[in-house]
C-alpha beads as a LAMMPS data file, in Angstrom:
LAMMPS data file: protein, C-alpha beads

66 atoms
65 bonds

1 atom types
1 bond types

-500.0 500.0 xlo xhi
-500.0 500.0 ylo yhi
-500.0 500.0 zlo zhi

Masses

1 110.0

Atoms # bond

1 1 1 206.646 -331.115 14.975
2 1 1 204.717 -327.867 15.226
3 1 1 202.230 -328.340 18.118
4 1 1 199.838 -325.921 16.130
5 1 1 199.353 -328.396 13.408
6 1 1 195.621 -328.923 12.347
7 1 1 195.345 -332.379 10.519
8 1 1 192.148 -333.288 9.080
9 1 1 192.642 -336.743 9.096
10 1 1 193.539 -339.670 11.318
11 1 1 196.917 -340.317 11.564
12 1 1 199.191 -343.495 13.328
13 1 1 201.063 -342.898 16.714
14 1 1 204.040 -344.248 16.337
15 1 1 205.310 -344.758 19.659
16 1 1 201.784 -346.573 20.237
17 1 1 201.541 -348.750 16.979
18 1 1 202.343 -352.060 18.412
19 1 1 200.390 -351.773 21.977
20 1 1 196.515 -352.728 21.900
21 1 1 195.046 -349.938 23.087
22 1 1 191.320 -350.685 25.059
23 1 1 190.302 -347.607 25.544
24 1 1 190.952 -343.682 24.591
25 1 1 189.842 -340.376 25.294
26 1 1 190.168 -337.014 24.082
27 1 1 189.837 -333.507 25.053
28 1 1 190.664 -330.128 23.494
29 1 1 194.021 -330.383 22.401
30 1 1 195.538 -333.355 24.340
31 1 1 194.384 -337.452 24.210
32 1 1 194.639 -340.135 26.814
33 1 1 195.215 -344.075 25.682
34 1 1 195.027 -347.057 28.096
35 1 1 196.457 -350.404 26.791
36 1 1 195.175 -353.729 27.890
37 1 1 197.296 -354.090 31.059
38 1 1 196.202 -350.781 32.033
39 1 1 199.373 -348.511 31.229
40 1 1 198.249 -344.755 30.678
41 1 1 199.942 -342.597 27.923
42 1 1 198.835 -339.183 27.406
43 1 1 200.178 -336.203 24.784
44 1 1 199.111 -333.193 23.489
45 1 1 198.763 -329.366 25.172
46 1 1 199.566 -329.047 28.552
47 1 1 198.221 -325.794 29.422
48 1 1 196.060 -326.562 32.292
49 1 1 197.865 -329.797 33.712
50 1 1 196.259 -332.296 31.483
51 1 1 199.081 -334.528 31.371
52 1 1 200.390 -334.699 35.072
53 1 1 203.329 -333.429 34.186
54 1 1 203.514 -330.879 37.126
55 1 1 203.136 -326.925 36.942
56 1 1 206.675 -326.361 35.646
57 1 1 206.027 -328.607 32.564
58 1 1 205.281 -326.110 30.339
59 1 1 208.931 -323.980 31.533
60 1 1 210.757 -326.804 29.942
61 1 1 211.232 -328.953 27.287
62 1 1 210.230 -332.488 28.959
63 1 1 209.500 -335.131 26.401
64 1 1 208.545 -338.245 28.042
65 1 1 207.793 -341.200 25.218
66 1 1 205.859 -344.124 25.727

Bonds

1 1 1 2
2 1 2 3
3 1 3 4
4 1 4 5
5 1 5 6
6 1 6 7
7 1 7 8
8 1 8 9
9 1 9 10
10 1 10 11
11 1 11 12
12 1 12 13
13 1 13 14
14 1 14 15
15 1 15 16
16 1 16 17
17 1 17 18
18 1 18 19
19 1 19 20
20 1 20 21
21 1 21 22
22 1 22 23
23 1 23 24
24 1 24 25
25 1 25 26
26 1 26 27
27 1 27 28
28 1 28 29
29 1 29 30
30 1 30 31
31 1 31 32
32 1 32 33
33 1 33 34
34 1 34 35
35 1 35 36
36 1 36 37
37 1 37 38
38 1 38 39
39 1 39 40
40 1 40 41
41 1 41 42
42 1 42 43
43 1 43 44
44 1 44 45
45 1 45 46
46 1 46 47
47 1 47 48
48 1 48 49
49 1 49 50
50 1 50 51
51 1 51 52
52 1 52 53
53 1 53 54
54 1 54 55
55 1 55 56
56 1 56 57
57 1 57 58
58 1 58 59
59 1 59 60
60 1 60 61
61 1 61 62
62 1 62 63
63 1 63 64
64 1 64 65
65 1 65 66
């Protein structure tokens, strides 16, 4: 998927459509979910370490899913 992709409307997470999420956050250009037994998942840009993927994240092509 392009991550340059501007939707204009919500759209599902797949990877997250069965968990009950309690609480989410977003910033510019990455989101953060917490479920009800307090597991964290996180996507989006990178640039700046938003993720916790480390500072070589963005050197490789790490996909981590839920």
């Amino acid at each position: 998927m392009n991550q340059n992709l501007k939707l204009l409307h919500p759209r599902i997470c797949i990877p997250l459509k069965d968990e009950v999420i309690k609480e989410i956050s977003c910033g510019y250009g990455f989101t953060f979910a917490i479920n009800h037994v307090g597991q964290t998942y996180c996507w989006g840009s990178n640039e700046c370490g938003q993720l916790g993927l480390g500072p070589d994240s963005m050197n490789s092509s790490i996909v981590r899913n839920p």
